[in-house]
PyMOL CGO cylinders between C-alpha atoms (Angstrom):
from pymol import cmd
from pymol.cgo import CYLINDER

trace = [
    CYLINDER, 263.28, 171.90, 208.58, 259.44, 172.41, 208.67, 0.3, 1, 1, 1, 1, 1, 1,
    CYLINDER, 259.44, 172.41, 208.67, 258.44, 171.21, 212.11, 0.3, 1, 1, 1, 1, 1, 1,
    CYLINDER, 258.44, 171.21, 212.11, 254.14, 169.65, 213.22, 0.3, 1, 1, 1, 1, 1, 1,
    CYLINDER, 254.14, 169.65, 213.22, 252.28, 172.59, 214.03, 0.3, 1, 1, 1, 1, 1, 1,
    CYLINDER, 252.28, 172.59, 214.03, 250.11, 172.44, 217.46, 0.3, 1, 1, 1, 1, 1, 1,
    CYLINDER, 250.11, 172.44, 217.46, 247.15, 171.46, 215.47, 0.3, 1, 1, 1, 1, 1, 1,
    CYLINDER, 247.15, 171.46, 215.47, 248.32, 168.50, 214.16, 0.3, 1, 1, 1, 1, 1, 1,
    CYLINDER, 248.32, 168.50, 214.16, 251.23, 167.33, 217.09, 0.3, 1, 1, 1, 1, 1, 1,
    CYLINDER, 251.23, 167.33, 217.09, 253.89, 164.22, 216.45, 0.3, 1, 1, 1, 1, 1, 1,
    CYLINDER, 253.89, 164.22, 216.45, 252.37, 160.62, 216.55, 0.3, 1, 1, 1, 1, 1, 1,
    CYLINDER, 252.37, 160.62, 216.55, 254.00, 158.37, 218.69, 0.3, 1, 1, 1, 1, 1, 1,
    CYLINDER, 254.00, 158.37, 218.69, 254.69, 154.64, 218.75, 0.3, 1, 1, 1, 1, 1, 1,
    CYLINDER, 254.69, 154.64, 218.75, 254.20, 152.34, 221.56, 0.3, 1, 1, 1, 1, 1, 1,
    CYLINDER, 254.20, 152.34, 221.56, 255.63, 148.91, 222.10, 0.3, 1, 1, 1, 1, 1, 1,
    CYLINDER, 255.63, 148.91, 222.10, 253.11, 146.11, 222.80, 0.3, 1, 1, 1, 1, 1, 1,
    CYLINDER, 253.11, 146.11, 222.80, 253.93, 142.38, 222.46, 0.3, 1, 1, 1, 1, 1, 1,
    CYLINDER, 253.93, 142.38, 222.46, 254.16, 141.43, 218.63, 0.3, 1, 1, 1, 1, 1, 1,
    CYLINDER, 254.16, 141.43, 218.63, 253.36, 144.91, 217.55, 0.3, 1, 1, 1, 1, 1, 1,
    CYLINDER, 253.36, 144.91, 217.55, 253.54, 148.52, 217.47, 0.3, 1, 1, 1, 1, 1, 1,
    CYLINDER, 253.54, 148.52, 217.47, 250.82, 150.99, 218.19, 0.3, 1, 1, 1, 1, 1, 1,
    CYLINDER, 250.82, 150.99, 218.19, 251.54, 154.18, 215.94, 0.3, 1, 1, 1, 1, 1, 1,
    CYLINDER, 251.54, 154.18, 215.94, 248.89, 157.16, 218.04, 0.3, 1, 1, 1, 1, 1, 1,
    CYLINDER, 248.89, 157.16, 218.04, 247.54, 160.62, 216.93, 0.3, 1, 1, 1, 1, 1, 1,
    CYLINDER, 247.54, 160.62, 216.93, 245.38, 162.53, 218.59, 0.3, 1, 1, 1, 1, 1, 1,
    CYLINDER, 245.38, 162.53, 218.59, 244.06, 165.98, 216.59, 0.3, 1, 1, 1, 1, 1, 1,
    CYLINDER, 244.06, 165.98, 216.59, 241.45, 168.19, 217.71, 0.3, 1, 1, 1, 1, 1, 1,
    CYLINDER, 241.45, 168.19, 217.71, 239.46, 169.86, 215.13, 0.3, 1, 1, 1, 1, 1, 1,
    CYLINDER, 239.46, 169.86, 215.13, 237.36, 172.86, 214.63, 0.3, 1, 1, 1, 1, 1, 1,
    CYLINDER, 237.36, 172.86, 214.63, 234.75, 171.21, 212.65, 0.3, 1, 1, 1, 1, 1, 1,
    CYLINDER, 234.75, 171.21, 212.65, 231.52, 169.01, 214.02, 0.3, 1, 1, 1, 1, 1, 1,
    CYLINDER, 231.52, 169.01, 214.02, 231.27, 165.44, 214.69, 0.3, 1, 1, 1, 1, 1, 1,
    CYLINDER, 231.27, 165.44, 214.69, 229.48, 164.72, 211.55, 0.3, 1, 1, 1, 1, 1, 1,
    CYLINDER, 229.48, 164.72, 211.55, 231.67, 166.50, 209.06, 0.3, 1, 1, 1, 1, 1, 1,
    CYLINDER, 231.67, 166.50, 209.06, 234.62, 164.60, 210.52, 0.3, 1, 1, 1, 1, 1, 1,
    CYLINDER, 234.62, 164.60, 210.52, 232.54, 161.08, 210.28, 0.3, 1, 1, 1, 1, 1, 1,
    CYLINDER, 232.54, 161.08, 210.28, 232.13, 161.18, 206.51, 0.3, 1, 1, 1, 1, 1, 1,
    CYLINDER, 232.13, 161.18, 206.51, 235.78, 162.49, 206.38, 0.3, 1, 1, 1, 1, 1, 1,
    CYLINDER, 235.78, 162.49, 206.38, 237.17, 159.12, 207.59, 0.3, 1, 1, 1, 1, 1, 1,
    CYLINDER, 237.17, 159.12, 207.59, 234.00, 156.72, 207.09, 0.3, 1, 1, 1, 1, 1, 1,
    CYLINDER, 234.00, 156.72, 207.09, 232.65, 157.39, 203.23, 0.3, 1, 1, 1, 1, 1, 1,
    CYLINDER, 232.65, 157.39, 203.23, 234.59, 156.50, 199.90, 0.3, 1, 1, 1, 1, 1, 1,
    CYLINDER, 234.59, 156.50, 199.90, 233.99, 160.50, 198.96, 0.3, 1, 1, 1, 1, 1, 1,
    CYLINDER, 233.99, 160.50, 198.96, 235.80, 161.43, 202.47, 0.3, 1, 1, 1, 1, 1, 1,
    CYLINDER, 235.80, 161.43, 202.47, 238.91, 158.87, 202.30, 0.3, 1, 1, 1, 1, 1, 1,
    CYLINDER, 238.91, 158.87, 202.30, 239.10, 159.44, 198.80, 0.3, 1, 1, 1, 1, 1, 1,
    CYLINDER, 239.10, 159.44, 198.80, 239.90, 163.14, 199.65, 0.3, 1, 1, 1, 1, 1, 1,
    CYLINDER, 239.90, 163.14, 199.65, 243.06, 162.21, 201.68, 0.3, 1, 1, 1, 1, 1, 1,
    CYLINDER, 243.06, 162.21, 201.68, 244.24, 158.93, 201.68, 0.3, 1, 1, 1, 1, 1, 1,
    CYLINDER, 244.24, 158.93, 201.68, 242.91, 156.39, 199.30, 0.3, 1, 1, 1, 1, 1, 1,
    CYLINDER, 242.91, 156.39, 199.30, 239.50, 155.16, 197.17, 0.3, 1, 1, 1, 1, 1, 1,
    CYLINDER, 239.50, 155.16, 197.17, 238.08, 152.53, 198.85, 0.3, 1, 1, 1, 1, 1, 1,
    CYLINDER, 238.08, 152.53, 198.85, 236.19, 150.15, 196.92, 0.3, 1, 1, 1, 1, 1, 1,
    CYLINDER, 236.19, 150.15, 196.92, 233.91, 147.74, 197.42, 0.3, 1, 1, 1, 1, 1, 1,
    CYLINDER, 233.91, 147.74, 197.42, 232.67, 149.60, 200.23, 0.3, 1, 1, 1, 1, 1, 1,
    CYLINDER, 232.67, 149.60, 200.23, 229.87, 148.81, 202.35, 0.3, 1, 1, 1, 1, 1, 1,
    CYLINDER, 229.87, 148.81, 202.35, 229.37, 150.47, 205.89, 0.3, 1, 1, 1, 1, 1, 1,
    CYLINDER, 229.37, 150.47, 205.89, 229.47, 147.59, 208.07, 0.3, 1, 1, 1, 1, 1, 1,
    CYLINDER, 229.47, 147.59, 208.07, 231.10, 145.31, 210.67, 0.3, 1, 1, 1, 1, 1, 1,
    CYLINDER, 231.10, 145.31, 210.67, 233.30, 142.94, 208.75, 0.3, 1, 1, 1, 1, 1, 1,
    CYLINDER, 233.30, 142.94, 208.75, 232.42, 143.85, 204.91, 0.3, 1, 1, 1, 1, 1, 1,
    CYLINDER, 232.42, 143.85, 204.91, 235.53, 143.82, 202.72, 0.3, 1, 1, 1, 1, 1, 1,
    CYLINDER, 235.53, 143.82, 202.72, 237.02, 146.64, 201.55, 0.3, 1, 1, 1, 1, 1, 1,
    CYLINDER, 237.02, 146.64, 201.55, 240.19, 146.98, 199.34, 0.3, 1, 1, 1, 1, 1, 1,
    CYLINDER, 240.19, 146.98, 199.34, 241.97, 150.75, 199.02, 0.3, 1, 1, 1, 1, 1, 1,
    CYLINDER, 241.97, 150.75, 199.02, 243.40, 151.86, 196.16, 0.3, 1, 1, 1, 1, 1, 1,
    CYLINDER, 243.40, 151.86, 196.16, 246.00, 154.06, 197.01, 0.3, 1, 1, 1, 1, 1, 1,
    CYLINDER, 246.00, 154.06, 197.01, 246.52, 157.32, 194.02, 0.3, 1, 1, 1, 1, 1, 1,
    CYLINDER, 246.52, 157.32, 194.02, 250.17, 158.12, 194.32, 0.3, 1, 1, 1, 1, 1, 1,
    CYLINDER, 250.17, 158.12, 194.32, 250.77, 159.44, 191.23, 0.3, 1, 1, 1, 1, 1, 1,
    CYLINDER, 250.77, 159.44, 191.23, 253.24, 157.31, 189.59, 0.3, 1, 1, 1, 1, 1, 1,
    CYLINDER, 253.24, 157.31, 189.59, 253.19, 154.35, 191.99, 0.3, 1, 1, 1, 1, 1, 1,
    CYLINDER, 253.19, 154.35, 191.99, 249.24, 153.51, 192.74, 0.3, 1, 1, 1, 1, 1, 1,
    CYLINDER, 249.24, 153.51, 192.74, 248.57, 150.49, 194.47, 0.3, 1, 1, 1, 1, 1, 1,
    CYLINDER, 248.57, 150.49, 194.47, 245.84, 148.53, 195.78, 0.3, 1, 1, 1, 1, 1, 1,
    CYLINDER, 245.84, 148.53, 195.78, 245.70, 146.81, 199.83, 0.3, 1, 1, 1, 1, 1, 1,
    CYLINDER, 245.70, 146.81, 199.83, 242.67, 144.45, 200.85, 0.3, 1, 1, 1, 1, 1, 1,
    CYLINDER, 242.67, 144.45, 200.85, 241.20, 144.34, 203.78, 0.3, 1, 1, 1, 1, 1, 1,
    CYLINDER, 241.20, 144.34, 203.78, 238.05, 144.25, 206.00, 0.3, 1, 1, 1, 1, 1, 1,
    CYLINDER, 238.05, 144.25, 206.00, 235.86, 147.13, 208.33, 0.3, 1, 1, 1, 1, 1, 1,
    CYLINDER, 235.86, 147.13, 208.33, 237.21, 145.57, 211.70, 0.3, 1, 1, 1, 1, 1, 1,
    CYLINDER, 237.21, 145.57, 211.70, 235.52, 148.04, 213.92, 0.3, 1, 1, 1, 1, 1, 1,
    CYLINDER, 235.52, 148.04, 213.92, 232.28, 150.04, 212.86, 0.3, 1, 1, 1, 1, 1, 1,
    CYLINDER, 232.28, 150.04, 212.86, 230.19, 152.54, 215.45, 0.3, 1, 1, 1, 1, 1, 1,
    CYLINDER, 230.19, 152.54, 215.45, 228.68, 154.89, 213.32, 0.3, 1, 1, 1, 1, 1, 1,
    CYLINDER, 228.68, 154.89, 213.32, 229.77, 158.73, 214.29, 0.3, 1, 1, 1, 1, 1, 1,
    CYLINDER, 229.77, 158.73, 214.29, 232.05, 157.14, 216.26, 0.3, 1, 1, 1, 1, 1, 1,
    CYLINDER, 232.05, 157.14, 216.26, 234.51, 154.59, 215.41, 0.3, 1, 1, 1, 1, 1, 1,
    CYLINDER, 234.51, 154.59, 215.41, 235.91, 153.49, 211.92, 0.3, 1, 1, 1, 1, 1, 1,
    CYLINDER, 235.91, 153.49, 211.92, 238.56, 151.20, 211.65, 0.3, 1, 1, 1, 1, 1, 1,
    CYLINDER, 238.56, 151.20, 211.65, 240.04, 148.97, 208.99, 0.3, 1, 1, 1, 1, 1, 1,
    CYLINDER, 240.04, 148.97, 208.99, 242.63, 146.10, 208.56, 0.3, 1, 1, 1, 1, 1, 1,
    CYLINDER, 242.63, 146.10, 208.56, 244.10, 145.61, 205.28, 0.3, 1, 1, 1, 1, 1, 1,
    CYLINDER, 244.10, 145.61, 205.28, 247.17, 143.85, 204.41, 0.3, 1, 1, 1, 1, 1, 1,
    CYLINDER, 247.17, 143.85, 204.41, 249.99, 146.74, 204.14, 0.3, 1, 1, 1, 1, 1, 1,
    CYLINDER, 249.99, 146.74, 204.14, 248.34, 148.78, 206.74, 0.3, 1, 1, 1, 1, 1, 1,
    CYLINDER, 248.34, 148.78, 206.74, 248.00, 146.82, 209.50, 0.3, 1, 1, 1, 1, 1, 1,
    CYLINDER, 248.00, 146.82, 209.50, 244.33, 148.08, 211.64, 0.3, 1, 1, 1, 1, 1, 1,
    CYLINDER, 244.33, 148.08, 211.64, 243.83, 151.59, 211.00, 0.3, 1, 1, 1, 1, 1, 1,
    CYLINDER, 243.83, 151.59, 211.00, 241.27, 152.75, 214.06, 0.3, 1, 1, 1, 1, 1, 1,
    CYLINDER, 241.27, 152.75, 214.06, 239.87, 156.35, 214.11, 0.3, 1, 1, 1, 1, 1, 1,
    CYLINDER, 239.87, 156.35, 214.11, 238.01, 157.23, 217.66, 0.3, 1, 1, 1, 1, 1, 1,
    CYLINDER, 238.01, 157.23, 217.66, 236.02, 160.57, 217.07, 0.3, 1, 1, 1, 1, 1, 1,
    CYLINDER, 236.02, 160.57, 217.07, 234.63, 162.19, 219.94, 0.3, 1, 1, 1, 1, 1, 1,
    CYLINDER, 234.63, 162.19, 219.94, 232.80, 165.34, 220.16, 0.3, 1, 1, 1, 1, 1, 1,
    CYLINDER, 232.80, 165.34, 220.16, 234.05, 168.94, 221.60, 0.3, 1, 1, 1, 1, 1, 1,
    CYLINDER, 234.05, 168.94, 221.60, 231.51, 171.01, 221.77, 0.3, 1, 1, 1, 1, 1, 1,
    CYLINDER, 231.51, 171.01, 221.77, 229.13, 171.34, 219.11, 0.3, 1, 1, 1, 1, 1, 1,
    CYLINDER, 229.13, 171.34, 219.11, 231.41, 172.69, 216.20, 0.3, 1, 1, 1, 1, 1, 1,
    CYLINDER, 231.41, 172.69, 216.20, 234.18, 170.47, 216.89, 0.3, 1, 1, 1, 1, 1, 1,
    CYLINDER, 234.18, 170.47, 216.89, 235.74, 166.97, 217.49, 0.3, 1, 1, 1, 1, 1, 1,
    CYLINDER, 235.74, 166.97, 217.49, 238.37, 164.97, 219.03, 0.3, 1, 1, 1, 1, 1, 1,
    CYLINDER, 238.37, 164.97, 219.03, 240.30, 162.63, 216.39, 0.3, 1, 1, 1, 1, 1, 1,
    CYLINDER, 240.30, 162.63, 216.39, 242.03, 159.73, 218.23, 0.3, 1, 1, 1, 1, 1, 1,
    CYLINDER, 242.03, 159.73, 218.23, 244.07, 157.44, 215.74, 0.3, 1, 1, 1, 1, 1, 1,
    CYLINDER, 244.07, 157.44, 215.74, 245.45, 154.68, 215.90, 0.3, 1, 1, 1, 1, 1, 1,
    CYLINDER, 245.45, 154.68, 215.90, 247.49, 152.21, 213.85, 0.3, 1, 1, 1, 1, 1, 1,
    CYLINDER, 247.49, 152.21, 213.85, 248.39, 148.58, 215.09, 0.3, 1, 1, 1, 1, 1, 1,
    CYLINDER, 248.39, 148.58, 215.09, 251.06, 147.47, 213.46, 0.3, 1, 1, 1, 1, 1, 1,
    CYLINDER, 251.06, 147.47, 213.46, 252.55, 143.33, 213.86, 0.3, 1, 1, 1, 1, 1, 1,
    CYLINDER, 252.55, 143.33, 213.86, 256.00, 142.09, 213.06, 0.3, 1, 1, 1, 1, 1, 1,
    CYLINDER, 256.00, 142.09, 213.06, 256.99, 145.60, 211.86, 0.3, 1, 1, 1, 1, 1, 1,
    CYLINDER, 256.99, 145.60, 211.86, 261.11, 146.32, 212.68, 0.3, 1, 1, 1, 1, 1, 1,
    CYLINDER, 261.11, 146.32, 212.68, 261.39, 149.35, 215.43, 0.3, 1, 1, 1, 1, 1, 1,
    CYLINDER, 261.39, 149.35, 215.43, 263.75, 150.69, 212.42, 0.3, 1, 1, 1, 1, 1, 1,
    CYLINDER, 263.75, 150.69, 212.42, 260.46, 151.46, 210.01, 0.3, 1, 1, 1, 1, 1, 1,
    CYLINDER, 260.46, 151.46, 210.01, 258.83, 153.34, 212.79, 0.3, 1, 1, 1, 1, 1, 1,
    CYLINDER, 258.83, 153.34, 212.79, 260.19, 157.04, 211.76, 0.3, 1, 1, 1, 1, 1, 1,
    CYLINDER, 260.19, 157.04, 211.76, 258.58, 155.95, 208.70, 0.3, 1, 1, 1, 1, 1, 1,
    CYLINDER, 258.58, 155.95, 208.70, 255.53, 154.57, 208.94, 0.3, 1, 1, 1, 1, 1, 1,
    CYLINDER, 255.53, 154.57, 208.94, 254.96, 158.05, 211.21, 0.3, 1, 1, 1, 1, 1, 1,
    CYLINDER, 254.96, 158.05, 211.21, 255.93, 160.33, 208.98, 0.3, 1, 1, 1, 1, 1, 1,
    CYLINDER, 255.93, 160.33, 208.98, 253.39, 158.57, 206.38, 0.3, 1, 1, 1, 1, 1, 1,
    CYLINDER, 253.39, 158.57, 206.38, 250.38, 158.78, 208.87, 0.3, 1, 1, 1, 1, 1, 1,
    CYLINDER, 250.38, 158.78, 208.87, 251.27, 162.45, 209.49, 0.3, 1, 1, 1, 1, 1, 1,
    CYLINDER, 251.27, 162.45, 209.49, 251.15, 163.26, 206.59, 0.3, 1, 1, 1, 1, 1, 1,
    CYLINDER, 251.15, 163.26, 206.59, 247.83, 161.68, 205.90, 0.3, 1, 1, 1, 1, 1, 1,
    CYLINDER, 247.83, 161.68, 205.90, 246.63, 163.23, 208.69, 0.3, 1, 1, 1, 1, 1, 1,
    CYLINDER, 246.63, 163.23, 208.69, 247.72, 166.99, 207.13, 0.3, 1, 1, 1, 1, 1, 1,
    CYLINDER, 247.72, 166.99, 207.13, 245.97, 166.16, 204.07, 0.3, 1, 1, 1, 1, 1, 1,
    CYLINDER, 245.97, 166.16, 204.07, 242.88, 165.31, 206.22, 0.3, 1, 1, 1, 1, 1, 1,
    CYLINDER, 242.88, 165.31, 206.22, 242.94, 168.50, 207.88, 0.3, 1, 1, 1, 1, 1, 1,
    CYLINDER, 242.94, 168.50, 207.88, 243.30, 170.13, 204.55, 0.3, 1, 1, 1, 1, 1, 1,
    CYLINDER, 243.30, 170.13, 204.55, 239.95, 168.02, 202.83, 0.3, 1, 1, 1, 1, 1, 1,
    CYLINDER, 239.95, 168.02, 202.83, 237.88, 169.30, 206.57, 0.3, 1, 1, 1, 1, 1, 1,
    CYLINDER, 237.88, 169.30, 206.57, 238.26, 172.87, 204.86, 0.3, 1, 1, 1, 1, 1, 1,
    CYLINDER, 238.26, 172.87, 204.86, 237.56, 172.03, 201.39, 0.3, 1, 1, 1, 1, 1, 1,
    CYLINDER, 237.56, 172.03, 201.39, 240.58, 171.85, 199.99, 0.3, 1, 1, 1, 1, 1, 1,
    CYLINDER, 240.58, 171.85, 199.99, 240.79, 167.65, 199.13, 0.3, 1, 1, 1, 1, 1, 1,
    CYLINDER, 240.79, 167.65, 199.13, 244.13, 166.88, 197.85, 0.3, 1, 1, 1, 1, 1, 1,
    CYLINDER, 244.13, 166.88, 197.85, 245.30, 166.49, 194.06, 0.3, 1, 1, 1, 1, 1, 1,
    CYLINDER, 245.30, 166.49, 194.06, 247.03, 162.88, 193.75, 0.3, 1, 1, 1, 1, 1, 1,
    CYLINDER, 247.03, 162.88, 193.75, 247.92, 164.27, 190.56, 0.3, 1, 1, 1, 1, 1, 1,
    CYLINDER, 247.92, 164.27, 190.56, 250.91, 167.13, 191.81, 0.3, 1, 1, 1, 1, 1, 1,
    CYLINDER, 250.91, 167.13, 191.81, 252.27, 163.89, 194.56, 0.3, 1, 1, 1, 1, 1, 1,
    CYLINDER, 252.27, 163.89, 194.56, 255.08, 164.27, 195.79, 0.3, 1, 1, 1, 1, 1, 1,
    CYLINDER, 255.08, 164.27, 195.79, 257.81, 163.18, 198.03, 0.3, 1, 1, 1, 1, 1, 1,
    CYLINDER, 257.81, 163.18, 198.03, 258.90, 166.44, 199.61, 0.3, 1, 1, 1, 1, 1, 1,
    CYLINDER, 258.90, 166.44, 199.61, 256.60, 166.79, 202.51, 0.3, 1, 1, 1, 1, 1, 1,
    CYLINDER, 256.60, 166.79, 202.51, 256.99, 162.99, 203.50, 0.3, 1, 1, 1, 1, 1, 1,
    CYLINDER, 256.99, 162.99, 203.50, 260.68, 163.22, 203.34, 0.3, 1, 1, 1, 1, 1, 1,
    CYLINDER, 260.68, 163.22, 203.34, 260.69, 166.43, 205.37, 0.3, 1, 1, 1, 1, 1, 1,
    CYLINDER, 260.69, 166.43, 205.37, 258.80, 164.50, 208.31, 0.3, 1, 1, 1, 1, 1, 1,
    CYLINDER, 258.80, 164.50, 208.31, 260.45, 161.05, 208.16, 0.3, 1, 1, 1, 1, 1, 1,
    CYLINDER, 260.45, 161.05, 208.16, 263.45, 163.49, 209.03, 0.3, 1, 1, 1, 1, 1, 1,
    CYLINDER, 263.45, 163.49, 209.03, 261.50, 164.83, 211.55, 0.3, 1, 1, 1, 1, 1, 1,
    CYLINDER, 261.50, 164.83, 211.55, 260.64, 161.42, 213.04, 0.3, 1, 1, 1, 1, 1, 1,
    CYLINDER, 260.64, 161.42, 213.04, 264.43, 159.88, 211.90, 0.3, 1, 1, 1, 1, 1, 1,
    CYLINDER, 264.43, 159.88, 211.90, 265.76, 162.69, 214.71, 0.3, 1, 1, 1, 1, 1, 1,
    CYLINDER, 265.76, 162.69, 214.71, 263.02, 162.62, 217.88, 0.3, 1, 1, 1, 1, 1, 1,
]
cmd.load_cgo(trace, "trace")
Protein backbone atom coordinates (compact mmCIF):
# COMPACT_ATOMS: atom_id res chain seq x y z
CA UNK A 1 0.00 0.00 0.00
CA UNK A 2 1.59 3.38 -1.03
CA UNK A 3 1.28 5.52 2.07
CA UNK A 4 1.19 10.22 2.06
CA UNK A 5 4.63 11.20 2.08
CA UNK A 6 5.64 14.06 4.77
CA UNK A 7 5.24 16.60 2.12
CA UNK A 8 1.90 16.15 1.41
CA UNK A 9 0.43 14.56 5.12
CA UNK A 10 -3.36 12.94 5.49
CA UNK A 11 -6.32 15.50 5.44
CA UNK A 12 -8.57 15.23 8.12
CA UNK A 13 -12.28 15.79 8.65
CA UNK A 14 -13.87 17.64 11.38
CA UNK A 15 -17.44 17.54 12.56
CA UNK A 16 -19.27 20.90 12.74
CA UNK A 17 -23.08 21.25 12.93
CA UNK A 18 -24.64 20.40 9.40
CA UNK A 19 -21.30 19.78 7.87
CA UNK A 20 -17.96 18.45 7.57
CA UNK A 21 -14.73 20.35 7.31
CA UNK A 22 -12.27 18.14 5.12
CA UNK A 23 -8.37 20.14 6.16
CA UNK A 24 -4.89 20.02 4.45
CA UNK A 25 -2.21 21.80 5.28
CA UNK A 26 1.11 21.44 2.74
CA UNK A 27 4.12 23.41 2.91
CA UNK A 28 5.85 24.08 -0.25
CA UNK A 29 9.20 24.94 -1.54
CA UNK A 30 8.07 27.38 -4.04
CA UNK A 31 7.12 31.37 -3.46
CA UNK A 32 3.91 32.88 -2.62
CA UNK A 33 3.24 33.98 -6.07
CA UNK A 34 3.91 30.81 -7.98
CA UNK A 35 1.51 29.06 -5.61
CA UNK A 36 -1.27 32.02 -6.15
CA UNK A 37 -1.66 31.45 -9.88
CA UNK A 38 -1.47 27.65 -9.08
CA UNK A 39 -4.86 27.74 -7.27
CA UNK A 40 -6.31 31.28 -8.46
CA UNK A 41 -5.91 31.37 -12.58
CA UNK A 42 -7.82 29.06 -15.16
CA UNK A 43 -4.02 28.12 -16.53
CA UNK A 44 -3.10 27.02 -12.74
CA UNK A 45 -6.43 24.93 -11.83
CA UNK A 46 -6.49 23.73 -15.17
CA UNK A 47 -3.08 22.03 -14.41
CA UNK A 48 -4.53 19.92 -11.52
CA UNK A 49 -7.97 19.87 -10.94
CA UNK A 50 -10.38 21.31 -13.39
CA UNK A 51 -10.91 24.31 -16.29
CA UNK A 52 -12.74 26.85 -14.88
CA UNK A 53 -14.75 28.87 -17.08
CA UNK A 54 -16.32 31.84 -17.05
CA UNK A 55 -13.76 33.07 -14.85
CA UNK A 56 -13.38 36.40 -13.55
CA UNK A 57 -11.10 37.20 -10.42
CA UNK A 58 -13.51 38.55 -8.09
CA UNK A 59 -15.71 38.40 -4.97
CA UNK A 60 -18.89 36.66 -6.01
CA UNK A 61 -18.38 36.25 -10.00
CA UNK A 62 -19.64 32.87 -11.23
CA UNK A 63 -17.58 30.33 -12.14
CA UNK A 64 -18.50 26.79 -13.40
CA UNK A 65 -15.49 23.89 -13.49
CA UNK A 66 -15.30 21.53 -15.91
CA UNK A 67 -13.82 18.66 -14.54
CA UNK A 68 -11.36 16.43 -17.50
CA UNK A 69 -11.58 12.90 -16.26
CA UNK A 70 -10.99 11.18 -19.16
CA UNK A 71 -13.97 9.19 -19.87
CA UNK A 72 -16.38 10.75 -17.36
CA UNK A 73 -15.93 14.82 -17.68
CA UNK A 74 -18.33 16.81 -15.98
CA UNK A 75 -19.20 20.25 -15.34
CA UNK A 76 -20.15 21.90 -11.37
CA UNK A 77 -21.36 25.67 -11.06
CA UNK A 78 -20.58 27.77 -8.67
CA UNK A 79 -19.43 31.23 -7.41
CA UNK A 80 -15.71 32.90 -6.02
CA UNK A 81 -17.04 32.96 -2.30
CA UNK A 82 -13.87 34.28 -0.83
CA UNK A 83 -11.23 36.36 -2.91
CA UNK A 84 -7.87 38.12 -1.20
CA UNK A 85 -5.55 38.25 -3.85
CA UNK A 86 -2.07 36.28 -2.91
CA UNK A 87 -3.91 35.16 -0.26
CA UNK A 88 -7.15 33.50 -0.19
CA UNK A 89 -9.14 31.71 -3.06
CA UNK A 90 -12.09 29.94 -2.40
CA UNK A 91 -15.05 28.64 -4.35
CA UNK A 92 -18.56 27.06 -3.82
CA UNK A 93 -19.97 25.07 -6.51
CA UNK A 94 -22.64 22.60 -6.35
CA UNK A 95 -20.75 19.04 -6.04
CA UNK A 96 -17.94 20.54 -4.17
CA UNK A 97 -19.25 22.13 -1.48
CA UNK A 98 -16.69 25.63 -0.55
CA UNK A 99 -13.32 24.83 -1.57
CA UNK A 100 -11.01 27.55 0.55
CA UNK A 101 -7.21 27.71 -0.07
CA UNK A 102 -5.29 30.01 2.74
CA UNK A 103 -1.66 30.64 1.37
CA UNK A 104 0.72 32.10 3.60
CA UNK A 105 4.26 32.83 3.05
CA UNK A 106 7.53 30.90 4.51
CA UNK A 107 10.24 32.62 3.80
CA UNK A 108 10.80 34.06 0.56
CA UNK A 109 10.97 30.84 -1.69
CA UNK A 110 8.20 29.16 -0.09
CA UNK A 111 4.55 28.98 1.19
CA UNK A 112 2.15 27.57 3.56
CA UNK A 113 -1.03 25.90 1.75
CA UNK A 114 -3.97 25.67 4.21
CA UNK A 115 -7.11 23.91 2.58
CA UNK A 116 -10.08 23.56 3.33
CA UNK A 117 -13.32 21.96 2.13
CA UNK A 118 -16.81 22.58 3.85
CA UNK A 119 -18.88 20.09 3.12
CA UNK A 120 -23.15 20.12 4.24
CA UNK A 121 -25.43 17.16 4.54
CA UNK A 122 -22.58 14.85 3.39
CA UNK A 123 -22.93 11.04 5.27
CA UNK A 124 -19.71 10.50 7.75
CA UNK A 125 -19.59 7.18 5.43
CA UNK A 126 -18.31 9.37 2.14
CA UNK A 127 -15.63 10.95 4.21
CA UNK A 128 -12.67 8.29 3.31
CA UNK A 129 -13.73 9.36 0.02
CA UNK A 130 -14.14 12.66 -0.50
CA UNK A 131 -10.33 12.63 1.25
CA UNK A 132 -8.80 10.48 -0.79
CA UNK A 133 -10.16 12.74 -3.86
CA UNK A 134 -8.71 16.03 -2.33
CA UNK A 135 -5.39 14.21 -1.77
CA UNK A 136 -5.05 13.36 -4.64
CA UNK A 137 -5.72 16.74 -6.11
CA UNK A 138 -3.48 18.02 -3.89
CA UNK A 139 -0.47 15.46 -5.37
CA UNK A 140 -1.25 16.58 -8.72
CA UNK A 141 -0.83 20.21 -7.47
CA UNK A 142 2.43 19.56 -6.10
CA UNK A 143 3.34 17.91 -9.31
CA UNK A 144 2.02 21.22 -11.74
CA UNK A 145 4.41 23.62 -8.83
CA UNK A 146 7.41 21.74 -10.63
CA UNK A 147 6.26 21.81 -14.09
CA UNK A 148 5.02 18.75 -14.57
CA UNK A 149 0.85 19.67 -15.01
CA UNK A 150 -1.03 16.54 -15.25
CA UNK A 151 -2.33 14.67 -18.51
CA UNK A 152 -6.28 14.14 -18.05
CA UNK A 153 -5.73 12.11 -20.96
CA UNK A 154 -3.67 8.77 -19.14
CA UNK A 155 -6.68 9.21 -15.88
CA UNK A 156 -6.92 6.81 -13.96
CA UNK A 157 -8.38 5.19 -10.96
CA UNK A 158 -5.34 3.55 -9.40
CA UNK A 159 -3.90 6.25 -7.28
CA UNK A 160 -7.45 7.34 -5.94
CA UNK A 161 -8.30 3.84 -5.08
CA UNK A 162 -4.95 3.31 -3.38
CA UNK A 163 -5.78 6.37 -0.95
CA UNK A 164 -9.52 5.91 -0.36
CA UNK A 165 -7.93 2.60 1.12
CA UNK A 166 -5.71 4.58 2.88
CA UNK A 167 -8.46 6.80 4.33
CA UNK A 168 -11.17 3.53 4.41
CA UNK A 169 -8.44 2.12 7.27
CA UNK A 170 -7.23 5.42 9.54
Amino acid sequence: MTTATPSLPHGKAEPRPGAWFLRFELALPHPLDHVWAAVATPAGLSQWLALPDPWEPKLGAATALHWQYEGSPFTEEGRITAWDPGRVAEYTTSVNGRARFHLEPNGPDATVLRFTNELRDLPASDLPSRLAGWHLHLELLVKALTGTPYDWSTWSLTRYQELLTEYESR
